[in-house]
C-alpha positions in Angstrom: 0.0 0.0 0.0 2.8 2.5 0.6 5.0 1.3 -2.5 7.5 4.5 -3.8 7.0 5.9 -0.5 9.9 7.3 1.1 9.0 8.2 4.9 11.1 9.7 7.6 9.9 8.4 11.0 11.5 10.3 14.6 11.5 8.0 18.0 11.3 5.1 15.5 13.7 2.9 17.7 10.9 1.5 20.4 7.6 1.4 21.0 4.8 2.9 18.4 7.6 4.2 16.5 9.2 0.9 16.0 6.0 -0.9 15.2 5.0 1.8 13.0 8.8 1.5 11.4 8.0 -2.4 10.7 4.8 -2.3 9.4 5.9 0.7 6.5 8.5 -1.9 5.5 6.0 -4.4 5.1 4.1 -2.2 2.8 6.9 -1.5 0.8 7.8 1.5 1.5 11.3 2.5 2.2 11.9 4.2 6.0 14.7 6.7 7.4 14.3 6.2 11.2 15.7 8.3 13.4 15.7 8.7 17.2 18.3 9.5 19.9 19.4 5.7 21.0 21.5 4.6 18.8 21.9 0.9 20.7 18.6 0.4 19.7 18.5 2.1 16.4 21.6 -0.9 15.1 19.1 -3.2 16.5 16.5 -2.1 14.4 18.6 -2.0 11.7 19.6 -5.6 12.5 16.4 -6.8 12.4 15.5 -6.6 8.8 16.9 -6.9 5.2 14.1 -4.3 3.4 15.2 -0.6 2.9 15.6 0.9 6.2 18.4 3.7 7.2 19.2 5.0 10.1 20.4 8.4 11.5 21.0 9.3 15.3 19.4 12.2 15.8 17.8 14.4 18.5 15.0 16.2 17.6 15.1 18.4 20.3 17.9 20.3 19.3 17.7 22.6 15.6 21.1 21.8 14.3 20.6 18.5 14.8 17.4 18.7 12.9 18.8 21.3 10.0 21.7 19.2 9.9 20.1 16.2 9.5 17.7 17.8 6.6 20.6 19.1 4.6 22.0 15.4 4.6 18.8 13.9 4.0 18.5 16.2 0.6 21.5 14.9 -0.8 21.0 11.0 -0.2 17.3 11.1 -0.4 15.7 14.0 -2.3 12.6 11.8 -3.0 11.2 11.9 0.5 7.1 12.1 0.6 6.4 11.6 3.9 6.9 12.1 7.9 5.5 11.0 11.4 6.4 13.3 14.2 6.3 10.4 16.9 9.1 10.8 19.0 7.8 12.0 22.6 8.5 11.6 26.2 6.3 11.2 29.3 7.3 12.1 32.8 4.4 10.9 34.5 5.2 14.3 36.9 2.1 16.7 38.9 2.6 20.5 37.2 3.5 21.6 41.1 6.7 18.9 41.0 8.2 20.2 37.8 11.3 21.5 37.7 11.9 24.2 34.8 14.3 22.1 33.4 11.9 19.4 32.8 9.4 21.4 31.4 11.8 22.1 28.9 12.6 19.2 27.6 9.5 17.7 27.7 8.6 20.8 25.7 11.6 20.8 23.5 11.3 17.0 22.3 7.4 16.7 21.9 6.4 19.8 20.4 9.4 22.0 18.9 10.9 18.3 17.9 7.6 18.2 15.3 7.7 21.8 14.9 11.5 21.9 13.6 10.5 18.8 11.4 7.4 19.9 10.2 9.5 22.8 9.1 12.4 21.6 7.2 10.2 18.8 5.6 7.9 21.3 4.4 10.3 23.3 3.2 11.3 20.5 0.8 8.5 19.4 -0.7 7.0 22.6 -0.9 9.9 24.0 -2.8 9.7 20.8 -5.0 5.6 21.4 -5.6 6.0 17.5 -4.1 2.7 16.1 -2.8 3.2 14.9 0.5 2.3 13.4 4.2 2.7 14.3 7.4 1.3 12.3 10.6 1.9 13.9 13.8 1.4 11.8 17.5 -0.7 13.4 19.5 -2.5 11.2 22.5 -6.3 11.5 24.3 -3.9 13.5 26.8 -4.3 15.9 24.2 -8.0 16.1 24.2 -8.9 15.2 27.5 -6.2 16.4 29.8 -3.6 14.5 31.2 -2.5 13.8 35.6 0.8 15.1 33.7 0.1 19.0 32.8 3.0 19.2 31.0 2.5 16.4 28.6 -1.2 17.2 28.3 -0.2 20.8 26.9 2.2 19.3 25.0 -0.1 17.0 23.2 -2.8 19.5 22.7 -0.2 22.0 21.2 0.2 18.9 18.6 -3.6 18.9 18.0 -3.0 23.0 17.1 0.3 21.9 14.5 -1.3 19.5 12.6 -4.4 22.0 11.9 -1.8 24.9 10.9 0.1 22.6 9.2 -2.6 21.5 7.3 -3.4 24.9 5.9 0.0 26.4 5.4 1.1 23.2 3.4 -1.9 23.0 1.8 -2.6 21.7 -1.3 0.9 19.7 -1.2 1.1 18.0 1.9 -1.4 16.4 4.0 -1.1 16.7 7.5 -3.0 14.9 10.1 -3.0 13.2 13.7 -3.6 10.3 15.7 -5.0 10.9 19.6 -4.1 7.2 21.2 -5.8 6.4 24.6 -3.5 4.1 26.6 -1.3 2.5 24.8 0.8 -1.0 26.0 4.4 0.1 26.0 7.1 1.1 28.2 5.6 4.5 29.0 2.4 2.7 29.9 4.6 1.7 33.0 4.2 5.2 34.6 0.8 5.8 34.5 -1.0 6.6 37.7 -3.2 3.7 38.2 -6.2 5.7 39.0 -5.8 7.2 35.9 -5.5 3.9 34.6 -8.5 2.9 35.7 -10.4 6.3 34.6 -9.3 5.4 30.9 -10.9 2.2 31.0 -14.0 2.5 32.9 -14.7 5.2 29.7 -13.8 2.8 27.0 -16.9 1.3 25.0 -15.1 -1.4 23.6 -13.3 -3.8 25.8 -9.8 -4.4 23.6 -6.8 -2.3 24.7 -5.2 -0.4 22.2 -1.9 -1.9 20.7 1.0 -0.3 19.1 -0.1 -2.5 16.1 -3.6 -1.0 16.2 -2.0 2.5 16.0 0.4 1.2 13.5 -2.3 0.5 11.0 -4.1 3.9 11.5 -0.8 5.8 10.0 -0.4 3.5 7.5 -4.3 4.5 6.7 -3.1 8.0 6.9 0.3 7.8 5.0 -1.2 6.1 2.3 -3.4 6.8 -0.9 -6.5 5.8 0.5 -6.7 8.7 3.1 -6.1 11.3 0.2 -9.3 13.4 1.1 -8.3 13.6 5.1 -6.3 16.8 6.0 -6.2 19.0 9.3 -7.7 15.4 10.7 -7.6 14.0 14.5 -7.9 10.2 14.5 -9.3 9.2 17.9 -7.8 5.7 19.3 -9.5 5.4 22.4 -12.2 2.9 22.0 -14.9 5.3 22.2 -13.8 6.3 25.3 -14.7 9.9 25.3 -17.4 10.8 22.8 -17.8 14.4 21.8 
């Protein structure tokens, strides 16, 4: 489904991002993955034969990002897509946080997508290149979050993918995917009363897997989603109907 697809994926090393790495290689599609571990990132790389390459990068940080960009031009002008997934959860009450964690929590899950969003637009728009861009966003997002910071941070997603939308338009798609609670490591540091208020609101009994949202960027990314822009894709299992 995603054949002559070229897609840049950030925090594609674990998790969603890995899962979501694996299943655009089984579409056919040729992946640049980057994220900050590069232990895990050779193990990725290790783990398949299809076209996958790799580039240590943290998103966090402009040069990085502008570097990386001017690189990716020159080995891979044919680029056509992006998902904004890296992120990071504290699991930390707003009264706790320290103004250096604010930062960075701010710095890798919304300026990471902005500074992306940027340079990839930027390309393709220059090009007149149709394009995709799927951002992460989470039901934090939506909802609200026992984490303030990530909350904001996930709504201020949910504002990016709507601007994006319009200021990329008729080029590049741009859309997003709210997940409730999703099984991976960051699962882990969830309050379990929070836990607990997720699920007691979910209409259909099935957690949400990183498969699950997997398939719902591949929707996105590929042709078959080519009348959805400035979009939110609820993954919560109709846990919070508006």
């Amino acid at each position: 489904m995603l054949e002559n697809n070229k897609i840049i994926i950030t925090g594609a090393a674990s998790g969603i991002g890995r899962e979501i790495v694996m299943q655009c290689l089984q579409e056919g599609a040729s992946v640049i993955a980057c994220d900050i571990d590069e232990v895990l990132l050779k193990e990725l790389r290790n783990s398949t034969t299809q076209e996958l390459y790799t580039y240590v990068v943290d998103v966090s940080q402009h040069d990085e990002v502008e570097r990386f960009f001017c690189e990716i031009q020159k080995q891979h002008p044919n680029i056509n897509s992006l998902v904004n997934n890296a992120g990071i959860y504290l699991a930390t009450d707003i009264a706790s946080y320290e103004p250096n964690q604010i930062d960075r929590v701010i710095d890798i899950n919304v300026k990471g997508s902005i500074y992306f969003s940027k340079y990839f637009g930027a390309h393709l728009l220059k090009q007149k290149t149709n394009g995709v861009i799927v951002n992460m966003s989470s039901v934090s997002g939506m909802e609200g979050s026992s984490d303030a910071i990530y909350g904001a941070s996930k709504a201020a997603i949910l504002g990016l993918t709507k601007s994006c939308a319009m200021n990329f338009a008729p080029y590049i798609r741009v859309n997003a995917v709210a997940p409730t609670m999703v099984d991976t490591a960051m699962m882990a540091t969830i309050p379990q009363w929070r836990k607990e208020e997720y699920w007691n609101h979910h209409l259909i009994p099935h957690p949400v897997t990183p498969e699950d949202v997997a398939e719902t960027v591949i929707f996105l990314l590929s042709k078959k989603a080519k009348h959805y822009t400035g979009a939110t894709f609820d993954l919560n299992n109709g846990g919070y109907l508006r």
